[in-house]
Every structure is written in structure tokens, then in C-alpha cells.
VEXDREN-2710 file (C-alpha; in Angstrom, 1 decimal):
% VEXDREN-2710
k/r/px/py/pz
1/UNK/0.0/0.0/0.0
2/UNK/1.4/3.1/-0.9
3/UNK/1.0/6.2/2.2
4/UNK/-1.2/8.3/2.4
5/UNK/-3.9/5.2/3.4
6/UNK/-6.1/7.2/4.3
7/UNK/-7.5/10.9/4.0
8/UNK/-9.8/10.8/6.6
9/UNK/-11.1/8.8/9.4
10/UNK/-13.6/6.7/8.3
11/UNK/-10.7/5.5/5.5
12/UNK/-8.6/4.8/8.9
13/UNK/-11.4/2.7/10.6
14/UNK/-11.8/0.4/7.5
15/UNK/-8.0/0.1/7.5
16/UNK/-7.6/-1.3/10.8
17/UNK/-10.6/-4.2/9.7
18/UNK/-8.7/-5.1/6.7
19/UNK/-5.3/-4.9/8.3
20/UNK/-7.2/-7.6/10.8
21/UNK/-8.3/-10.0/8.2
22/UNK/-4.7/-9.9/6.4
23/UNK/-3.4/-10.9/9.7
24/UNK/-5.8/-13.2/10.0
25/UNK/-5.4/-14.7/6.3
26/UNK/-0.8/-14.7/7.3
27/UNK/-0.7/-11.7/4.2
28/UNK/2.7/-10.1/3.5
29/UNK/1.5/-6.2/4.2
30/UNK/4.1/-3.7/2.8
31/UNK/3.5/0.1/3.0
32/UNK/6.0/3.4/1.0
33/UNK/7.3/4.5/4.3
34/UNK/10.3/2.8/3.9
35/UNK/11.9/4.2/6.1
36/UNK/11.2/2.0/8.4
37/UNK/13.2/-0.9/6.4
38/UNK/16.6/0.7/6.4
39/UNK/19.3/-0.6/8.4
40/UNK/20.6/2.8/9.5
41/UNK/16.9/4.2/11.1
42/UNK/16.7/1.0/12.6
43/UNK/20.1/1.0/14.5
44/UNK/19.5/4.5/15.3
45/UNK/15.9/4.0/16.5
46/UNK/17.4/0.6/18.9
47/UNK/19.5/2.4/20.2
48/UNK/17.3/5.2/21.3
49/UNK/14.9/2.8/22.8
50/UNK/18.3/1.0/24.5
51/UNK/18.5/4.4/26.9
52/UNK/21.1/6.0/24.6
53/UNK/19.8/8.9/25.0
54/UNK/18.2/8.2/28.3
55/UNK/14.5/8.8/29.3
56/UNK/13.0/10.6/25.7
57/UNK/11.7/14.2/26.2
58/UNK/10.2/15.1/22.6
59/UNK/11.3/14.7/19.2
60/UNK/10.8/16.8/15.8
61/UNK/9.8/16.1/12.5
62/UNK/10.3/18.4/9.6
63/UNK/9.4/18.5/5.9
64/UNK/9.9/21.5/5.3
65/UNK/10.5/22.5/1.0
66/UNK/11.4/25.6/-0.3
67/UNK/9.5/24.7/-3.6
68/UNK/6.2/24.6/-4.3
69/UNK/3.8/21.4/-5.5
70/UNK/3.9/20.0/-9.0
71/UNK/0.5/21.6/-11.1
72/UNK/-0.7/20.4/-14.1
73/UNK/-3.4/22.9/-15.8
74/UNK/-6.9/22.1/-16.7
75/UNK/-6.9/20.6/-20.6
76/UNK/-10.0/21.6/-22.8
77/UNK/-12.6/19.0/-22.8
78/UNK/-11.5/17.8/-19.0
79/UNK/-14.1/16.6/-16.3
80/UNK/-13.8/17.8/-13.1
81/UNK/-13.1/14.7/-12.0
82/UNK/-9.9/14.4/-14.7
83/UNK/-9.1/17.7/-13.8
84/UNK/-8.7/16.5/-9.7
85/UNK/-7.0/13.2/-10.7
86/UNK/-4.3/14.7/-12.8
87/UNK/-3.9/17.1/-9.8
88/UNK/-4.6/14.9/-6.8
89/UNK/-1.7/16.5/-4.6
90/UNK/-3.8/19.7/-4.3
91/UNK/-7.4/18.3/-3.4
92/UNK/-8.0/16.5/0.4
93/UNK/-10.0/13.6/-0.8
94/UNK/-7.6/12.3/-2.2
95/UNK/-4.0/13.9/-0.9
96/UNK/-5.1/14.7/2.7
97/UNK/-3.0/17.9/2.1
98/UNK/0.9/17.7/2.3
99/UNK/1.0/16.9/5.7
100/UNK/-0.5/13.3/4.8
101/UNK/0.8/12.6/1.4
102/UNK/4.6/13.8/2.2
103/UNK/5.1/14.5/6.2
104/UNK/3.7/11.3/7.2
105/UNK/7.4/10.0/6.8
106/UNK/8.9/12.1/9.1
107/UNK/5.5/11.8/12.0
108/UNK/6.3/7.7/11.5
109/UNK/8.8/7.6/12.1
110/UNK/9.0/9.8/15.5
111/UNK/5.8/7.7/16.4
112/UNK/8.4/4.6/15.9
113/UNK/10.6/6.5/18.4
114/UNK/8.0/7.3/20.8
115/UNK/6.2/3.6/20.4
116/UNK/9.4/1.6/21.5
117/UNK/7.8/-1.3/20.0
118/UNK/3.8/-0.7/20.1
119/UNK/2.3/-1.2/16.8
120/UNK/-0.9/0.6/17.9
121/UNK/0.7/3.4/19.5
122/UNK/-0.6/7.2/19.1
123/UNK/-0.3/10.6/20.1
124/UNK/-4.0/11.3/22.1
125/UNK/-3.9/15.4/21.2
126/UNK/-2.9/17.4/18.9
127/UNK/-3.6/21.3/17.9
128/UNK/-1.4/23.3/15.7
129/UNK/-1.3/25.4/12.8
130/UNK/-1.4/26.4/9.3
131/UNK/-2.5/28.3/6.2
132/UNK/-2.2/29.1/2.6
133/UNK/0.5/31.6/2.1
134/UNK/3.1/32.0/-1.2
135/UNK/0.3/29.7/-3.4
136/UNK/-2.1/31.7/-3.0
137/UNK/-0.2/34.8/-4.4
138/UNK/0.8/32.8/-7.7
139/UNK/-1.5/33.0/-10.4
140/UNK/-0.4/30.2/-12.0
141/UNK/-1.2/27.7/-8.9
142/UNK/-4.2/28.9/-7.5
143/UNK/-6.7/26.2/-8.3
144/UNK/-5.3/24.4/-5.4
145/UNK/-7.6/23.8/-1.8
146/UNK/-4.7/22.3/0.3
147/UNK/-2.6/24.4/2.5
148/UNK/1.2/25.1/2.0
149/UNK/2.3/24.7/5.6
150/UNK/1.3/23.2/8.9
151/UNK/2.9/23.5/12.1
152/UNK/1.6/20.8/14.8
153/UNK/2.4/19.8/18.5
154/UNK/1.4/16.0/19.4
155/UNK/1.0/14.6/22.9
156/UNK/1.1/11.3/24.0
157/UNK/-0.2/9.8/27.4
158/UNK/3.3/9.8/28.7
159/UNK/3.7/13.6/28.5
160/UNK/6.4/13.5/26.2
161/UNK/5.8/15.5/22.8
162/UNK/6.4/15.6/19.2
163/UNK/6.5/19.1/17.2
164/UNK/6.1/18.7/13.6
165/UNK/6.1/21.3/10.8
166/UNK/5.7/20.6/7.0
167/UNK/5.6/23.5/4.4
168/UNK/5.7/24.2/0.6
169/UNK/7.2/27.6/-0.7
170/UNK/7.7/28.7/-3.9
171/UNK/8.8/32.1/-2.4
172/UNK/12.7/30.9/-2.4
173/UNK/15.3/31.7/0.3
174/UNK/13.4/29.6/2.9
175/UNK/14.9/27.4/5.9
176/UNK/14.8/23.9/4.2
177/UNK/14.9/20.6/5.7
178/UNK/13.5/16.9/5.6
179/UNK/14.5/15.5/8.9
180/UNK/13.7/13.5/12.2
181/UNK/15.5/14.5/15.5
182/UNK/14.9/12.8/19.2
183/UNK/15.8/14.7/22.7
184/UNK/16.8/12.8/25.8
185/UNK/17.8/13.6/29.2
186/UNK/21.4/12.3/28.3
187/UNK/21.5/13.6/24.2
188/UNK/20.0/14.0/21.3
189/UNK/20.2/12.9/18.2
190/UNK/18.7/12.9/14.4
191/UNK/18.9/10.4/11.7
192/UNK/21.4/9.0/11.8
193/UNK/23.4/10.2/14.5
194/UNK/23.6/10.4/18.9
195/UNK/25.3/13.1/20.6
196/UNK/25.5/11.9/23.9
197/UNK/26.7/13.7/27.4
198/UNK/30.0/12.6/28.7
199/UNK/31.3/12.1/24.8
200/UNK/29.5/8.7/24.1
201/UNK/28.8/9.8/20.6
202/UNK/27.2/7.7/18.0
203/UNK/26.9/7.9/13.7
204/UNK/25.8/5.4/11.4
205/UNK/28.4/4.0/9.5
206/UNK/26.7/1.1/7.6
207/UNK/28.4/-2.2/6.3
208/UNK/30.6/-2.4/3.4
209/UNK/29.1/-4.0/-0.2
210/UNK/25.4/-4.7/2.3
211/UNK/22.7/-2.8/0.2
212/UNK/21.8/0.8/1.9
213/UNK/18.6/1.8/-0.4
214/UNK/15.7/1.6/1.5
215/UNK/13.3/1.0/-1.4
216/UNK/14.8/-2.0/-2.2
217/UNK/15.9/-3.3/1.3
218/UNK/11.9/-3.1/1.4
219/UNK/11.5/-5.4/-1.7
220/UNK/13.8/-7.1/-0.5
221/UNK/12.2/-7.7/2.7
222/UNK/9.0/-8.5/1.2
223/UNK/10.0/-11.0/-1.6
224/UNK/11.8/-13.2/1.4
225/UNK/8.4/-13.0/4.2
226/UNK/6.7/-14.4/1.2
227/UNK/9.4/-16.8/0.0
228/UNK/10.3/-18.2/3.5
229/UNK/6.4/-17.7/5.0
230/UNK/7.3/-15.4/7.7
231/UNK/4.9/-12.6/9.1
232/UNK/5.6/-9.5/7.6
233/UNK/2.7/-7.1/8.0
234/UNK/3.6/-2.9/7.9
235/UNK/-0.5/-2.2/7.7
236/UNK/-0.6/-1.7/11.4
237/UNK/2.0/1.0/11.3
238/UNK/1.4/2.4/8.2
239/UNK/-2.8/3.0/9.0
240/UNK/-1.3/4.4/12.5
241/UNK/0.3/6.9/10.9
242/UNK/-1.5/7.8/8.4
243/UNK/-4.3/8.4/11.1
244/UNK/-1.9/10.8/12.6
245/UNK/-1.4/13.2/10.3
246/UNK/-4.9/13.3/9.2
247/UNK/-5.4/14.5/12.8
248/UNK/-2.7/17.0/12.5
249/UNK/-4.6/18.7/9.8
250/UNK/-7.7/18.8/11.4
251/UNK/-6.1/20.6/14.1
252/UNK/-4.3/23.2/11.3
253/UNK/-7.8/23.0/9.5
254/UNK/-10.0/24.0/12.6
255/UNK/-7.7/25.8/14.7
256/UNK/-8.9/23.2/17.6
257/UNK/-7.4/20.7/19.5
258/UNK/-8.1/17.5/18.8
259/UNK/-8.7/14.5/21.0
260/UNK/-7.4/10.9/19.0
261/UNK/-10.7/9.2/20.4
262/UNK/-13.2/11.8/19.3
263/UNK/-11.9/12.3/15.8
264/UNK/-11.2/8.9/15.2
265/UNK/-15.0/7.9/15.5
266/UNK/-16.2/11.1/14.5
267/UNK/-14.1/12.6/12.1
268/UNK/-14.8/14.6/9.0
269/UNK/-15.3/12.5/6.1
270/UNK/-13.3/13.9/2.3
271/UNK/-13.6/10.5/0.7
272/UNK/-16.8/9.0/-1.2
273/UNK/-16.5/5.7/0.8
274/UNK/-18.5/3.1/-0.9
275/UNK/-19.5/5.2/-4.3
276/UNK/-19.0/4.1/-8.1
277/UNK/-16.7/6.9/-9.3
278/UNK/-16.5/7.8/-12.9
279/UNK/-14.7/10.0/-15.0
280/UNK/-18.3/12.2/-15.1
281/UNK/-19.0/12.0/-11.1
282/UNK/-18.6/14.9/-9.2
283/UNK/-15.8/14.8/-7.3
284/UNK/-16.5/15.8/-2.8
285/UNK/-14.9/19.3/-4.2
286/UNK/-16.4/21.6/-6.4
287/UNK/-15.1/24.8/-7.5
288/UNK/-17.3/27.5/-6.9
289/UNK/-17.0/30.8/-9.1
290/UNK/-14.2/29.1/-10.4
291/UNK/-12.1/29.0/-7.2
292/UNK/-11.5/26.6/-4.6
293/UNK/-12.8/26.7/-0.7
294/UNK/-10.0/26.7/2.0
295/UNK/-10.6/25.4/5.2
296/UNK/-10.6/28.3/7.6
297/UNK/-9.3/27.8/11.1
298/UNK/-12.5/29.2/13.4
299/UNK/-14.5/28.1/10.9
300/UNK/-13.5/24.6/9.7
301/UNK/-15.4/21.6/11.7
302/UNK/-13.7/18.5/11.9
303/UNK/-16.1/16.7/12.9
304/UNK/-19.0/17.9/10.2
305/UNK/-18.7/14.8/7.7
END
């Protein structure tokens, strides 16, 4: 399955049955955050969970670009519904905004941090957040209803935090970076390094000829759970995460803080679960007067779907 999953919460909630019944059936479940396959995350991530870096305080995740989205314009004779496919990054139903279809890397994998092993594991809050800023002052890019950056702090039931900002800017000479960092009360450290107190430092320095690529160290992976019949199932982390972020942006969206319980069974529904889509349906977002609706913090309810 490739990430985003899922764009809203009732997409999440029929993720968790089928990732159930692929357990149940002893599927091979892979997912694209691939991360999570690569030999040097994985060493860095044991040894956080080791105590390297003693008790964990918080940890970061960043995607921050200083470019703007891909765009393809409308061609004469589109649909609506062509029109949105060929542009999916910039419409929620089927994106769930930048912080779903590109962040969700970096929020996995500081959930894998903050987890230390629980496949179910999950911030309970969240509130941040976010707008439509340098895109909306470009002509050429306007027919767009996502937003171009999000800033969001998670909680978990342990206290311990996770701040997370993701942007798009087309505005040039921005602070760039695509990263995951981890605090402790004895160092810190992001991918893939430890700086320790008292000088017990720590950087990856892989193996020599053993394949480093994590796309195909995930192939890789897969074709020998299938080959050899071992358990192999990502779905659990992958529908986890996904979840996450779509709760970050209801929290940039609304301007609220959200509660993981309440949005997971009540969230707002983007996708037409369970509808025949054609080329000629309607797709959940209309233009209107030729422009598209942004969610307005105050305004937006995440729980009106």
C-alpha cells in the first residue's frame, strides 16, 4: 500500500478491519514509508529505545520545502473529476494535504521512536497550525484547496511531545529541511546520529558492499516474508500513521485541539467511501465561481462529515 492510506477517518477505521483479516489470512503487508526498512533508522531508533539517549523528552519532525507542488493545468474538454485526478496533490480527498501525502514520513517515524515497539501506539492530542501563504499569491497555482504549511504539537499519554512542521514555498530563500530529531535527558540525536553527554557519541556507518537503499531493502524484505512464509505485516503502522497526520490537519484545518478518540470515530469524512466513481461523477470538491474553498481555522469543523 502506498502512504497516504487514508484521507480521513472513516478510510482509517476500514484500514484497521482489513489490516485484521490480512493478519488473520498470514498476508505479506508492505507500505511506501520505507523508512522503516533501512538498516541505519533502525540502529538508530534501537539504540534510542536502548537508553542512549536516556529517558525521551520530545522529538521533531520536519518536511519542510522551499519549492512549491507539482501543477498540471486544466486541458479543454477535462471533467472535473480528470481535472482532480491529474492534480490529486492539491485536493484533500484524495491527498489529505501535504502533511498526509509527504510528512507522514517524518510523524512515522518519531511515532516509531515514541512507540518503542507498540504497533498501535498514538499521540491522544494534537492542535497546531497552518494556512495558505506564497500559493495563494501565484497565479499560476491557485486552483489548489490544500494548505502550504502546517505547524503541529502532538501529545502522547506519557507527557512526552512531538512538534512537527511541514511546508511548501515557492517564495525561495526559505529554511529547508526533511529530517527527524529525538531529545533525551542524556542527548539527542537525528537520523542517523547520537550526541550523547560525557562524549559517548554515535553515527551510522553502515556495512561495506550490504545494500543501503531503502526501497529495495523493502523489496527485498517483502519477496523473502513471502518466499520463507514469515509474518511481515507494515498495515498496522502504516494506517497508524497515516491516522496521525490526518489529525494534525484537522487541528491546522480547525484551529482546535483535537482528541485521537473523538476524531477517530467522528471525524470529518473527504472520501466518497462506498460510491461508483466515474470520469463524469462529481468529485466531494467543487469549485465555486471558479475557485476553490480553503478550510478556515474558526470556521473549519472537523467533525461535520
Amino acid at each position: 500500500m502506498e502512504k497516504p492510506l487514508t484521507t480521513d477517518a472513516a478510510g482509517f477505521r476500514s484500514l484497521m478491519a482489513s489490516n485484521k483479516i490480512a493478519e488473520e489470512k498470514g498476508l505479506t503487508v508492505l507500505v511506501g514509508l520505507q523508512r522503516r526498512h533501512g538498516f541505519n533508522y533502525n540502529e538508530w531508533i534501537d539504540r534510542i529505545h536502548d537508553g542512549a539517549i536516556g529517558d525521551l523528552s520530545y522529538t521533531r519532525a520536519y518536511w519542510n520545502n522551499s519549492d512549491d507542488v507539482w501543477y498540471n493545468r486544466r486541458q479543454h474538454g477535462d471533467t472535473e473529476m480528470q481535472y482532480q485526478m491529474r492534480n490529486w496533490y492539491h485536493f484533500v480527498w484524495l491527498s489529505g494535504d501535504n502533511i498526509c501525502e509527504q510528512h507522514i514520513h517524518n510523524l512515522d517515524v518519531c511515532n516509531w521512536i515514541h512507540s518503542k515497539g507498540d504497533k498501535m501506539y498514538h499521540p491522544v492530542r494534537a492542535y497546531g497550525m497552518g494556512g495558505l501563504a506564497s500559493r495563494h499569491t501565484n497565479p499560476n497555482k491557485r486552483e489548489s484547496e490544500i494548505f502550504d504549511h502546517h505547524t503541529v504539537e502532538f501529545t502522547y499519554d506519557d507527557g512526552t511531545r512531538m512538534f512537527s512542521q511541514c511546508k511548501h514555498n515557492d517564495a525561495g530563500g526559505v529554511w529547508s529541511t526533511v529530517s527527524e530529531h529525538a531529545h533525551g535527558t542524556k542527548g539527542e540525536g537525528s537520523a542517523c546520529w547520537l550526541n550523547v553527554k560525557g562524549g559517548d557519541n554515535w553515527g551510522y556507518r553502515g556495512v561495506s558492499g550490504r545494500e543501503e537503499n531503502h526501497f529495495k531493502i523493502e523489496h527485498v524484505h517483502q519477496s523473502e516474508a513471502i518466499r520463507k512464509g514469515e509474518k511481515l505485516h507494515d498495515g498496522w503502522h502504516g494506517s497508524m500513521a497515516s491516522m496521525i497526520a490526518v489529525m494534525g490537519r484537522m487541528a491546522t484545518y480547525s484551529g482546535r485541539e483535537i482528541d485521537w478518540n473523538e476524531v477517530v470515530e467522528k471525524g470529518t469524512t473527504v472520501f466518497p467511501h462506498g460510491k461508483s466513481l466515474t470520469w463524469d461523477t462529481n468529485p466531494p470538491t467543487m469549485p465555486k465561481d471558479g475557485k476553490y474553498e480553503i478550510a478556515v481555522p474558526g470556521r473549519y469543523d472537523p467533525y461535520a462529515g
